[in-house]
PyMOL Python script that loads the backbone (N, CA, C, O; Angstrom):
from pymol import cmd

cmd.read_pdbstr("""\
ATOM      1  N   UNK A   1       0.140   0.662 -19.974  1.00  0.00           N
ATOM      2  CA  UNK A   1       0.325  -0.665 -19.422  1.00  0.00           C
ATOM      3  C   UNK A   1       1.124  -0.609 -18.122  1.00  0.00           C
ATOM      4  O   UNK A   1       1.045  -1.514 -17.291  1.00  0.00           O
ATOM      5  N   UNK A   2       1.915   0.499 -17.956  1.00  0.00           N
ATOM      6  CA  UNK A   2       2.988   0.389 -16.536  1.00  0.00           C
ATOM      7  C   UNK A   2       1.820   0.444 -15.495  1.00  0.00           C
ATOM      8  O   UNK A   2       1.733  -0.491 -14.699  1.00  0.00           O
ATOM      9  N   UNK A   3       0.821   1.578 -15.435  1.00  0.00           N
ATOM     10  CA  UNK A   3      -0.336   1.832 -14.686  1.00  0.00           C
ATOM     11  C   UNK A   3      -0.826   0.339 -14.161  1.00  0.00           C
ATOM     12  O   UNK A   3      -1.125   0.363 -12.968  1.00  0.00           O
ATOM     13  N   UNK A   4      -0.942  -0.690 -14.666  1.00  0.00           N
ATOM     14  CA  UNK A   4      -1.465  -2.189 -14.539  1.00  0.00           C
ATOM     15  C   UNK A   4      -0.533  -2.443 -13.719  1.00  0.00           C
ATOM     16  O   UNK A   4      -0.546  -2.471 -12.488  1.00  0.00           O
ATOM     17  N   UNK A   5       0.516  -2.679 -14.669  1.00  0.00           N
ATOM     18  CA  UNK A   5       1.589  -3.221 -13.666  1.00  0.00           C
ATOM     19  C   UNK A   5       1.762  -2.783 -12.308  1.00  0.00           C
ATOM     20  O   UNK A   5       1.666  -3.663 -11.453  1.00  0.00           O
ATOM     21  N   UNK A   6       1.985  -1.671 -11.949  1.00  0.00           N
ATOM     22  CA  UNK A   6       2.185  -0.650 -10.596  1.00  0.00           C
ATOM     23  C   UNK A   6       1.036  -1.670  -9.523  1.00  0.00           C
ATOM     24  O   UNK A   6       1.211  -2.252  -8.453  1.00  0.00           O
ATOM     25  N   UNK A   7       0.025  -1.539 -10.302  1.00  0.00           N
ATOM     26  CA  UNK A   7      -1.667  -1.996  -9.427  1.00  0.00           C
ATOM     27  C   UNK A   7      -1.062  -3.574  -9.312  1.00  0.00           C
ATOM     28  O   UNK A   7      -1.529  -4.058  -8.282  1.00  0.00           O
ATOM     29  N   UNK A   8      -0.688  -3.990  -9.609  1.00  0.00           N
ATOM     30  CA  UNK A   8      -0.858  -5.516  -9.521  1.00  0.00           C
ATOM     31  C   UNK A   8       0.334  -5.420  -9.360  1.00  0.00           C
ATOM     32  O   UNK A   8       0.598  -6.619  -9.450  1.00  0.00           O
ATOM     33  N   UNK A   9       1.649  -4.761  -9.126  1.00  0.00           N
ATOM     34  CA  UNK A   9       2.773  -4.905  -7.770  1.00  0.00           C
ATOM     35  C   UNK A   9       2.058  -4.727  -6.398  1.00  0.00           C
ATOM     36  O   UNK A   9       2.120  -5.589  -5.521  1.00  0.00           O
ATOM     37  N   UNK A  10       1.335  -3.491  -6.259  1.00  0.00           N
ATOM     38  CA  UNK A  10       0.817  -3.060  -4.974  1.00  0.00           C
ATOM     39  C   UNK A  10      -0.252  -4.034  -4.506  1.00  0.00           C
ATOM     40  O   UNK A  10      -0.272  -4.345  -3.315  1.00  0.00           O
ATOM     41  N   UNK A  11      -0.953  -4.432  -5.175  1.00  0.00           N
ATOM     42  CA  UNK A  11      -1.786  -6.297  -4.641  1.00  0.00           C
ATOM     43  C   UNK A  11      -0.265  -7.066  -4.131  1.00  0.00           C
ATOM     44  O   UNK A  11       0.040  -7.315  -2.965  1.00  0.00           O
ATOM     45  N   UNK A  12       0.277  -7.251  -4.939  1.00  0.00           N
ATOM     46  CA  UNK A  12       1.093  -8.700  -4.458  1.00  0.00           C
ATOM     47  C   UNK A  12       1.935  -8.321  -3.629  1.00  0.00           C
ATOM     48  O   UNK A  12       2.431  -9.212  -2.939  1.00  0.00           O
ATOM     49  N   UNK A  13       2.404  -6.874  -3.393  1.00  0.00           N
ATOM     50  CA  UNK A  13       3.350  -6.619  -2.423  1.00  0.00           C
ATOM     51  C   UNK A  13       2.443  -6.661  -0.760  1.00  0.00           C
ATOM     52  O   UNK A  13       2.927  -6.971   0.328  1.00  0.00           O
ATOM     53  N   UNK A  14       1.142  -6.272  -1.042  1.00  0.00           N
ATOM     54  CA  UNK A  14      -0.032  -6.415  -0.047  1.00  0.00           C
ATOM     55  C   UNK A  14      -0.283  -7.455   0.532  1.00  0.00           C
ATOM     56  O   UNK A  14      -0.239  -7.445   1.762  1.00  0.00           O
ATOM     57  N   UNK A  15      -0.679  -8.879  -0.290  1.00  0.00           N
ATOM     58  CA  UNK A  15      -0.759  -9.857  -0.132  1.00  0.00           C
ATOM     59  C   UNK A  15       0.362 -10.434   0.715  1.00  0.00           C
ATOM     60  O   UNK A  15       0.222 -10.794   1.884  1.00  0.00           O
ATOM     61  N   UNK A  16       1.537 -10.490  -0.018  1.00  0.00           N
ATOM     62  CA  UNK A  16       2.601 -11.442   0.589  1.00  0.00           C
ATOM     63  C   UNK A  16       3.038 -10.494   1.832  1.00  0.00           C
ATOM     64  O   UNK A  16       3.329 -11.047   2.892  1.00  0.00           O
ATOM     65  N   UNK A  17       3.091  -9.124   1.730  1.00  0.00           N
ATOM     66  CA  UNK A  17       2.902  -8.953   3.365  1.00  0.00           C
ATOM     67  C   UNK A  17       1.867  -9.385   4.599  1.00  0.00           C
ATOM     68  O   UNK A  17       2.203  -9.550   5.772  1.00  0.00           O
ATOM     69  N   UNK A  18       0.891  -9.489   4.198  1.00  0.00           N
ATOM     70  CA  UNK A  18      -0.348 -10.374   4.724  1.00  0.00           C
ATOM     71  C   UNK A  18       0.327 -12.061   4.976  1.00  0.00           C
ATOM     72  O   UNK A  18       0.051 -12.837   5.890  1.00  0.00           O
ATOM     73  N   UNK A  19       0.891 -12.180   4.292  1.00  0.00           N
ATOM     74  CA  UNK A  19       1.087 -13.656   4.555  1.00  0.00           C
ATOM     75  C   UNK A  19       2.244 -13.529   5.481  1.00  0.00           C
ATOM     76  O   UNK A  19       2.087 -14.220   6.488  1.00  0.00           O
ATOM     77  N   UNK A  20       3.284 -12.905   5.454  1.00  0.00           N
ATOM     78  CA  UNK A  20       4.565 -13.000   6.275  1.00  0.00           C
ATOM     79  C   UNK A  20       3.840 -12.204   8.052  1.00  0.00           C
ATOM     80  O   UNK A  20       4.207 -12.663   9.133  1.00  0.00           O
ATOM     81  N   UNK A  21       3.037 -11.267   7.963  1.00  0.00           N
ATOM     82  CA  UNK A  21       2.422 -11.078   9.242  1.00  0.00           C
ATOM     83  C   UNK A  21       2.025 -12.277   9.959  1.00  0.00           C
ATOM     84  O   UNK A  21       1.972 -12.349  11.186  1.00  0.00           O
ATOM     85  N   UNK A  22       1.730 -13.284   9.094  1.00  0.00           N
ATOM     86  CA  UNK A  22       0.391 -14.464   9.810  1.00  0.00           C
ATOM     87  C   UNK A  22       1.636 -15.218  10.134  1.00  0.00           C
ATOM     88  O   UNK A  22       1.824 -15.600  11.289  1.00  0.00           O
ATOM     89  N   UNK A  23       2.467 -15.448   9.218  1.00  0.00           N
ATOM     90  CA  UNK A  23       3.947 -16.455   9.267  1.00  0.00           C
ATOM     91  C   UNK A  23       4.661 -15.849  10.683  1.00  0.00           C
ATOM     92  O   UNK A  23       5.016 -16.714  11.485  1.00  0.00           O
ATOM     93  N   UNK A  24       4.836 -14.814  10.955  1.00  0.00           N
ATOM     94  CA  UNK A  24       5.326 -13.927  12.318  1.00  0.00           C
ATOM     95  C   UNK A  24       4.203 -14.443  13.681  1.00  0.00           C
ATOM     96  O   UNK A  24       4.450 -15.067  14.713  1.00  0.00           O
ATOM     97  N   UNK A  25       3.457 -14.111  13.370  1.00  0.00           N
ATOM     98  CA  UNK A  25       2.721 -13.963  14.461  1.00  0.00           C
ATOM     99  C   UNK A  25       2.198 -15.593  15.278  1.00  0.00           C
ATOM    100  O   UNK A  25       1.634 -15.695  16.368  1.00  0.00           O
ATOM    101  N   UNK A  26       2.684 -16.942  14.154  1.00  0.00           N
ATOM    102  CA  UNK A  26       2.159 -17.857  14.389  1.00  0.00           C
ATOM    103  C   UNK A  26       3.402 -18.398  15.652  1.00  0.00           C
ATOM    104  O   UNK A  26       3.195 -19.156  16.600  1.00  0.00           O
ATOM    105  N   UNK A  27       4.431 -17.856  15.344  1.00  0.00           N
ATOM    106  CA  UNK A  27       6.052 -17.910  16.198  1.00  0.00           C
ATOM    107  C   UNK A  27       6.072 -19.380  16.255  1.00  0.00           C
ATOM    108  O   UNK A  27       5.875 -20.063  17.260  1.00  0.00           O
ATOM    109  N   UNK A  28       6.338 -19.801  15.038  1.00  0.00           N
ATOM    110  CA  UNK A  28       7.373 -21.022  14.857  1.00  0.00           C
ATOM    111  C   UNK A  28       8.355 -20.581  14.067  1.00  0.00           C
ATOM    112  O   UNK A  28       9.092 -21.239  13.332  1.00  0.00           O
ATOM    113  N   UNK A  29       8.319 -19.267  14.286  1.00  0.00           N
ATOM    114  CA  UNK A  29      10.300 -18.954  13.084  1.00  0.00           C
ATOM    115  C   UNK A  29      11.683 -19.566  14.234  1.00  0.00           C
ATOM    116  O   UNK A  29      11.559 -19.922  15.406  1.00  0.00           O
ATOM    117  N   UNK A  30      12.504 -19.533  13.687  1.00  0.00           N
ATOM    118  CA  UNK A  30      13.661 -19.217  14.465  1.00  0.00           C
ATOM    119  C   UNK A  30      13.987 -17.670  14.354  1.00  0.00           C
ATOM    120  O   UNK A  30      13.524 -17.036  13.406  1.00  0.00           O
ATOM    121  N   UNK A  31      14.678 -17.133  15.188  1.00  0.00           N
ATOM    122  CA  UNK A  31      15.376 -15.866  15.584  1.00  0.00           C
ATOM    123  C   UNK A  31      15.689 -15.231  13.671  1.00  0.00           C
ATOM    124  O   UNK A  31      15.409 -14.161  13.131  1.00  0.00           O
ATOM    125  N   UNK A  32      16.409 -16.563  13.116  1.00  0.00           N
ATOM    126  CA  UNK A  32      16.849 -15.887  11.986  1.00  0.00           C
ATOM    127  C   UNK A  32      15.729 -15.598  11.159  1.00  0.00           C
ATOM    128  O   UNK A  32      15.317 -14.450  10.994  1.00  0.00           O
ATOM    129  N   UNK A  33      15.152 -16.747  10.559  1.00  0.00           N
ATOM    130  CA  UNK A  33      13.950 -16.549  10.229  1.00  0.00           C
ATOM    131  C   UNK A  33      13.118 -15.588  10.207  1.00  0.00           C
ATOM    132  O   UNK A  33      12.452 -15.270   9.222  1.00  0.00           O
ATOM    133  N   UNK A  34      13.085 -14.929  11.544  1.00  0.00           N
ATOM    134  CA  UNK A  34      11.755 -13.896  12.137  1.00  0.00           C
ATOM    135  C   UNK A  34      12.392 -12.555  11.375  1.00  0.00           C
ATOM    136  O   UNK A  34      11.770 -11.842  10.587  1.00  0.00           O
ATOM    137  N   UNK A  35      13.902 -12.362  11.830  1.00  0.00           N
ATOM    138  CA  UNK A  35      14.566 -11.306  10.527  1.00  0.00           C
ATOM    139  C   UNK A  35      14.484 -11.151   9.273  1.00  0.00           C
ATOM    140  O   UNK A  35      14.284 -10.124   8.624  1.00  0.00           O
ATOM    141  N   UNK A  36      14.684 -12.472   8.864  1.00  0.00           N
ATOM    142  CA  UNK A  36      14.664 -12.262   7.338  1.00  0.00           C
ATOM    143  C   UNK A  36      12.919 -11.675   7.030  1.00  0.00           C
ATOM    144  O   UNK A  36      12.718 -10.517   6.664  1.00  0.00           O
ATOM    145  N   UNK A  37      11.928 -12.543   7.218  1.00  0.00           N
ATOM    146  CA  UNK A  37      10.785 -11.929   7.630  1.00  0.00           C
ATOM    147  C   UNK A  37      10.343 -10.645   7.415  1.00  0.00           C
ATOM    148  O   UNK A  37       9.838 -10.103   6.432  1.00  0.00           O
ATOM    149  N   UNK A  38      10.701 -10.158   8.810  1.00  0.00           N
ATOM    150  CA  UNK A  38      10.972  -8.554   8.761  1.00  0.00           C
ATOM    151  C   UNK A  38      11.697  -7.920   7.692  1.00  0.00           C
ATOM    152  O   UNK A  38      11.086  -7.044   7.080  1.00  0.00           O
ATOM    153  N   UNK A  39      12.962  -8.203   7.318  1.00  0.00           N
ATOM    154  CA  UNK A  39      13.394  -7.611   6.716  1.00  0.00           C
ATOM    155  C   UNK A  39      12.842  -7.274   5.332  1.00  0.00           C
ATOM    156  O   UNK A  39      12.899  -6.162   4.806  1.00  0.00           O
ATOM    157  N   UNK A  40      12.102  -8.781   4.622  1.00  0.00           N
ATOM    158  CA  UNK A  40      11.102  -8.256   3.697  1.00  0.00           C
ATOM    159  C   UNK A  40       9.353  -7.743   3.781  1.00  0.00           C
ATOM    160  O   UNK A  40       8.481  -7.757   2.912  1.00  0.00           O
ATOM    161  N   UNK A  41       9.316  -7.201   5.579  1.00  0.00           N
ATOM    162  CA  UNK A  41       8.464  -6.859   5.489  1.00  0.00           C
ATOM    163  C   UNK A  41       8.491  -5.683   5.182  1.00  0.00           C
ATOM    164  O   UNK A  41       7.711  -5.133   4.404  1.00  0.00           O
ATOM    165  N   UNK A  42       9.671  -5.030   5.944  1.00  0.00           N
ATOM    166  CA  UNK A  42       9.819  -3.637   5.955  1.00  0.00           C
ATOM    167  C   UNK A  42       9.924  -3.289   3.786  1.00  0.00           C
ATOM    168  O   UNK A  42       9.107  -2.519   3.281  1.00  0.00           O
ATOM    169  N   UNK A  43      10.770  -3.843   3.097  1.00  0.00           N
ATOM    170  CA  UNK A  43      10.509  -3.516   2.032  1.00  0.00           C
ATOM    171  C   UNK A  43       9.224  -3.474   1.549  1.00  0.00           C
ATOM    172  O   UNK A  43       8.908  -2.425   0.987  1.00  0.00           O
ATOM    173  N   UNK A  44       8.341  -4.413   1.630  1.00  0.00           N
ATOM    174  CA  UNK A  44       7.703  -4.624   1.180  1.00  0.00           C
ATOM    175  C   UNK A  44       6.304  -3.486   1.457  1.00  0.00           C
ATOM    176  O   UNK A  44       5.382  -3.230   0.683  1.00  0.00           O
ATOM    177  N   UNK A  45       6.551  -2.974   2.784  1.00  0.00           N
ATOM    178  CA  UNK A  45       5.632  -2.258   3.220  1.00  0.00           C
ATOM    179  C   UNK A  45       6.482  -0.376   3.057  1.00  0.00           C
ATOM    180  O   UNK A  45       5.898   0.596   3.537  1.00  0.00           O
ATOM    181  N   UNK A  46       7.464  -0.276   2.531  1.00  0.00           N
ATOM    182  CA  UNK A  46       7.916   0.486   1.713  1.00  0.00           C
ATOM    183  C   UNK A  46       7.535   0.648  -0.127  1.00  0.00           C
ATOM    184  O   UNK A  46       7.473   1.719  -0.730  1.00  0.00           O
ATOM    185  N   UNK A  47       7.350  -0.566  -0.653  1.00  0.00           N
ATOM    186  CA  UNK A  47       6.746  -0.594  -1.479  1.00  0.00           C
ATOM    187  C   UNK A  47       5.516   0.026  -1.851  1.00  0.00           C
ATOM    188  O   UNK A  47       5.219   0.821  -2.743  1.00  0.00           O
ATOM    189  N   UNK A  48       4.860  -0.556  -0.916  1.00  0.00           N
ATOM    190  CA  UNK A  48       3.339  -0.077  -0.797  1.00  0.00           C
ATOM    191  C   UNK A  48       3.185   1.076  -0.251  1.00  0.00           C
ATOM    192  O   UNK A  48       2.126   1.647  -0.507  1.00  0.00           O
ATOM    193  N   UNK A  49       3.992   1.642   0.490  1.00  0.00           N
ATOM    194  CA  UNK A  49       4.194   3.144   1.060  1.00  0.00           C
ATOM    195  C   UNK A  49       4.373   3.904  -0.360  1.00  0.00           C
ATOM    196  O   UNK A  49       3.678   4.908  -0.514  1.00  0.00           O
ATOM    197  N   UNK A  50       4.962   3.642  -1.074  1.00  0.00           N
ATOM    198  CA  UNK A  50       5.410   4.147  -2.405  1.00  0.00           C
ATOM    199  C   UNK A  50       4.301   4.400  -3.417  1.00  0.00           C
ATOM    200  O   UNK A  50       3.974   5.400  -4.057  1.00  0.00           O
ATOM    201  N   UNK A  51       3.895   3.321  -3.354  1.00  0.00           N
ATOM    202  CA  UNK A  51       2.372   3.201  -4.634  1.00  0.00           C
ATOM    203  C   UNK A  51       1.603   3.849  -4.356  1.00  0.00           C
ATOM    204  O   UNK A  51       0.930   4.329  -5.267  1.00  0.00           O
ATOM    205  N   UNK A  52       1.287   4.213  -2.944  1.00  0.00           N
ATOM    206  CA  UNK A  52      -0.017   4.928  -2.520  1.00  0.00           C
ATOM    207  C   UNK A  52       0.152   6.282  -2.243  1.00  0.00           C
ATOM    208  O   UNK A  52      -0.854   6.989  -2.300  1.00  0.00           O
ATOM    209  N   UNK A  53       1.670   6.997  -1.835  1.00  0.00           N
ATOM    210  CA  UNK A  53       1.469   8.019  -2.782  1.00  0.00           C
ATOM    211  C   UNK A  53       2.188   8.841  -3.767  1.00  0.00           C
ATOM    212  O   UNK A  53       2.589  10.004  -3.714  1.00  0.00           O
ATOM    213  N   UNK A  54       2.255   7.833  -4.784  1.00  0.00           N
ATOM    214  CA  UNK A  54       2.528   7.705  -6.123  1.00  0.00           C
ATOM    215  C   UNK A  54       0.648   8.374  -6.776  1.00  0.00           C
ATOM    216  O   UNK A  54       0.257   9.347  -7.420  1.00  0.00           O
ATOM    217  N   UNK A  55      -0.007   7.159  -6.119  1.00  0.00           N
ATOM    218  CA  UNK A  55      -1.088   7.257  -6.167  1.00  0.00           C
ATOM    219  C   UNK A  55      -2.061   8.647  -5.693  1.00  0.00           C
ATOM    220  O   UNK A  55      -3.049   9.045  -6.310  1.00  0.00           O
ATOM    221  N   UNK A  56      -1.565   9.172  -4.597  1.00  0.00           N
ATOM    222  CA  UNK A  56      -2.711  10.050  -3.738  1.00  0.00           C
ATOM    223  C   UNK A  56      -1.894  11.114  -5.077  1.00  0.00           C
ATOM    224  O   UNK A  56      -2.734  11.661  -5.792  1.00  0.00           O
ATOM    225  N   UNK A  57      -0.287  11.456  -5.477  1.00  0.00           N
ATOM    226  CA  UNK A  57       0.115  12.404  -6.174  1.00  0.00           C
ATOM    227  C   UNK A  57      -1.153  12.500  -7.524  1.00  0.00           C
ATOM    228  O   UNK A  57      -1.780  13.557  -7.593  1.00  0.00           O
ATOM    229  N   UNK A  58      -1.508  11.271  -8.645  1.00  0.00           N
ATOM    230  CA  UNK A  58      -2.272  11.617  -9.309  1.00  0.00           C
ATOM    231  C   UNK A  58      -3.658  11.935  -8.934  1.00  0.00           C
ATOM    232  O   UNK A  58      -4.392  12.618  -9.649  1.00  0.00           O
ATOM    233  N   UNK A  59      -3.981  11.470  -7.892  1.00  0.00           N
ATOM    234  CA  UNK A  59      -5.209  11.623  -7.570  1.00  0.00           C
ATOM    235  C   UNK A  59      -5.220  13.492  -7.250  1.00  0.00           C
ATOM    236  O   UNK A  59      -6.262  14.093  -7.509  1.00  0.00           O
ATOM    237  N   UNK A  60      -4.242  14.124  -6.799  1.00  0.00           N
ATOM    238  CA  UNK A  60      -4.197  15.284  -6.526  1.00  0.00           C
ATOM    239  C   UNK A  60      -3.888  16.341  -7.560  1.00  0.00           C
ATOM    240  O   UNK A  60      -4.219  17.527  -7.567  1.00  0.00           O
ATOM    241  N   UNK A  61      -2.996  15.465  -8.656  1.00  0.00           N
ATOM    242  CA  UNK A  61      -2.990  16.246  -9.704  1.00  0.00           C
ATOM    243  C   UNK A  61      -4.164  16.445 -11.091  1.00  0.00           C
ATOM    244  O   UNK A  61      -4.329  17.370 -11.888  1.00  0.00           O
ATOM    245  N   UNK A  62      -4.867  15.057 -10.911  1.00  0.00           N
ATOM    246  CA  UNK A  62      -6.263  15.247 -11.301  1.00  0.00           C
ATOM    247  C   UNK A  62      -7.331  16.407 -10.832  1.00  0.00           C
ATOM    248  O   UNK A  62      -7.637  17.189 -11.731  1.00  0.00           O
ATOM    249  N   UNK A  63      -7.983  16.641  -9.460  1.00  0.00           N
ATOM    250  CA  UNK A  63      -8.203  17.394  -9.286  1.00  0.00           C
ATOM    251  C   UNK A  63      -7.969  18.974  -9.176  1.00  0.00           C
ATOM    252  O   UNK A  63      -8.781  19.824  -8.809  1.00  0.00           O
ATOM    253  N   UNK A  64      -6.493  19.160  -9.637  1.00  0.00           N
ATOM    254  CA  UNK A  64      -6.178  20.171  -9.878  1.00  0.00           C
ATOM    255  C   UNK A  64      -6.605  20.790 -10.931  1.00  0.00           C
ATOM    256  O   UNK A  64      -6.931  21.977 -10.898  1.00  0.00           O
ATOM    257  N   UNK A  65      -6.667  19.841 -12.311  1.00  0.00           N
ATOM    258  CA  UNK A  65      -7.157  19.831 -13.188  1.00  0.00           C
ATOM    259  C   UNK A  65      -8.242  20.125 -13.922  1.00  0.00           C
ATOM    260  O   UNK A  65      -8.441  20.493 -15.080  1.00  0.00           O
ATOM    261  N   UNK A  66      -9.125  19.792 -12.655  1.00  0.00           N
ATOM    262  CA  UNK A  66     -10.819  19.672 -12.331  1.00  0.00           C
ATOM    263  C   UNK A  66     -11.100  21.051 -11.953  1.00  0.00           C
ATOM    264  O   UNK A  66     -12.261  21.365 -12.213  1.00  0.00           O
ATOM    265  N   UNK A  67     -10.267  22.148 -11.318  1.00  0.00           N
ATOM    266  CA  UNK A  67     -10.386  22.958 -10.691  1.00  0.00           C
ATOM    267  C   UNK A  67     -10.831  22.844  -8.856  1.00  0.00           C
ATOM    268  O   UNK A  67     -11.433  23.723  -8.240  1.00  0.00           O
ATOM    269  N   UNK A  68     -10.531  22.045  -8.506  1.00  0.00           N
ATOM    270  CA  UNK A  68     -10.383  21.495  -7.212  1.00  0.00           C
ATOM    271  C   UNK A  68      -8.749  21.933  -7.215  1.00  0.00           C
ATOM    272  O   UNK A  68      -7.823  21.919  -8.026  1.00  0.00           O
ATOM    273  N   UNK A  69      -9.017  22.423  -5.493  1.00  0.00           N
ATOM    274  CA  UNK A  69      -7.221  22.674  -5.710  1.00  0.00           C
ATOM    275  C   UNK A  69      -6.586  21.819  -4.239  1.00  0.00           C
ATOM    276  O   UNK A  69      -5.391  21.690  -3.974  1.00  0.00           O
ATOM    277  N   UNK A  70      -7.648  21.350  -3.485  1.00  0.00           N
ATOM    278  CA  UNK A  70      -6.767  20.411  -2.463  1.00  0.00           C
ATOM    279  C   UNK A  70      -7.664  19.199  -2.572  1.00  0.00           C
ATOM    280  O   UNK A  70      -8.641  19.094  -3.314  1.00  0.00           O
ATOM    281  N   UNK A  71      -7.127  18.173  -1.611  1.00  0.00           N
ATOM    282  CA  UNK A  71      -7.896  17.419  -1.055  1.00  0.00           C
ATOM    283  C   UNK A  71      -8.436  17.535  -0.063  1.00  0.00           C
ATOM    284  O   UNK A  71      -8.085  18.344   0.796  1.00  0.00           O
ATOM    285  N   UNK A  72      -9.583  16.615   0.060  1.00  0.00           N
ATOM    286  CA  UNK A  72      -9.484  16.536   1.584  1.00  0.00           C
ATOM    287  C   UNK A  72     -10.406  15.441   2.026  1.00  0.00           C
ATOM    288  O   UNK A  72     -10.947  14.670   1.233  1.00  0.00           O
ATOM    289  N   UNK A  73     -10.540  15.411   3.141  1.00  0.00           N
ATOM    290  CA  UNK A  73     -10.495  13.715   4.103  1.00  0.00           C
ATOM    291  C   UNK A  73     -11.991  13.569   3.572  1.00  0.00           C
ATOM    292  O   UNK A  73     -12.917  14.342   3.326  1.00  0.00           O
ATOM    293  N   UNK A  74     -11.688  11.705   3.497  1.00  0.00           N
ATOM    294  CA  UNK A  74     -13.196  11.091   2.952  1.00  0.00           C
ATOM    295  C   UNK A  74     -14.126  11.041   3.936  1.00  0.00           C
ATOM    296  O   UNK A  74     -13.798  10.560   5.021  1.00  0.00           O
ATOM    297  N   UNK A  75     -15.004  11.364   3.798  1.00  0.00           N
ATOM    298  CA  UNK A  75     -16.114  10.697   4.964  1.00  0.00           C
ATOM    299  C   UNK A  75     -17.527   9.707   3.782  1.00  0.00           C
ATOM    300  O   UNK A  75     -18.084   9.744   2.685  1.00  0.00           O
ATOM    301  N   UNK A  76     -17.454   9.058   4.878  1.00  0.00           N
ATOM    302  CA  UNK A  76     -18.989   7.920   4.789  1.00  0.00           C
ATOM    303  C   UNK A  76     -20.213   8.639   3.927  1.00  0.00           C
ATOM    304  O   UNK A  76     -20.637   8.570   2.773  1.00  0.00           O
ATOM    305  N   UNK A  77     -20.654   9.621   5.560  1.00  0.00           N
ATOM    306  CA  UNK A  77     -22.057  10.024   4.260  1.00  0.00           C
ATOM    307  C   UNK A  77     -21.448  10.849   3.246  1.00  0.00           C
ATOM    308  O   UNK A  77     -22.205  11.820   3.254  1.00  0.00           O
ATOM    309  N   UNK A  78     -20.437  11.118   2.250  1.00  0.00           N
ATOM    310  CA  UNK A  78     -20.650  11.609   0.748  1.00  0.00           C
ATOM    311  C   UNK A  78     -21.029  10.990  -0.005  1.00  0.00           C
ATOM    312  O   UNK A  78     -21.573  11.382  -1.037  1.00  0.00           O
ATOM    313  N   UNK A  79     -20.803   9.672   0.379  1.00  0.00           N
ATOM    314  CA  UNK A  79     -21.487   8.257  -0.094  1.00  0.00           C
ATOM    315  C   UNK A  79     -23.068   8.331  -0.739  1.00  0.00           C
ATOM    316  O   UNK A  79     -23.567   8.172  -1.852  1.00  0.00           O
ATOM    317  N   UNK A  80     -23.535   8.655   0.584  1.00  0.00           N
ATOM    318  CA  UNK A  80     -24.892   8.708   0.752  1.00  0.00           C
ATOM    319  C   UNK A  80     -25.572   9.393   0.006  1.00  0.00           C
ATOM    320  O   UNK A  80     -26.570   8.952  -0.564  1.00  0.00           O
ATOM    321  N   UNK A  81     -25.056  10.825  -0.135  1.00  0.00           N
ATOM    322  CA  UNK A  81     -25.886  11.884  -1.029  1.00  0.00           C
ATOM    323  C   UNK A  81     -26.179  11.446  -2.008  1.00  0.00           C
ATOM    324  O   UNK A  81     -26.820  12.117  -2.817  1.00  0.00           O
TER     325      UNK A  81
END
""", "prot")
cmd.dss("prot")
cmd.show_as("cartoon", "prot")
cmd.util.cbc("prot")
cmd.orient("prot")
C-alpha cells in the first residue's frame, strides 16, 4: 500500500506544482507572495526529484534481476518493433 501512496504523492506534488507555475507566471503576486510560491515550489519539485529516483532505483534493481545489468536511454522506435 506505501507503493500507492508514494504514486499519488508524486501526482499531487506534480499537479500543485503545475498550478503554482501558472499562479507565478500570471504576476499578480506581491514580492512576498511570489516567495512563498517558490519556496513551495522548490520543495515540491524536490519531492518529485525524490520519487523519480526512488523510482528509476527499482526500475534498475528489477532489471538486475532480469539479468539486464544497466539501463539505458528510451527511444521511440522500441515502441514500434
Amino acid at each position: 500500500m506505501a507503493k500507492k501512496q508514494n504514486e499519488i504523492n508524486f501526482e499531487q506534488s506534480l499537479q500543485e506544482l503545475e498550478a503554482l507555475v501558472e499562479k507565478m507566471e500570471a504576476g499578480n503576486l506581491s514580492l512576498e507572495e511570489s516567495l512563498k510560491c517558490f519556496e513551495r515550489g522548490v520543495a515540491l519539485t524536490r519531492n518529485c526529484q525524490k520519487a523519480l529516483a526512488e523510482a528509476e532505483q527499482k526500475v534498475q534493481i528489477l532489471l538486475e534481476k532480469n539479468g539486464k545489468e544497466k539501463l539505458h536511454d528510451f527511444e521511440a522506435d522500441e515502441i514500434r518493433k
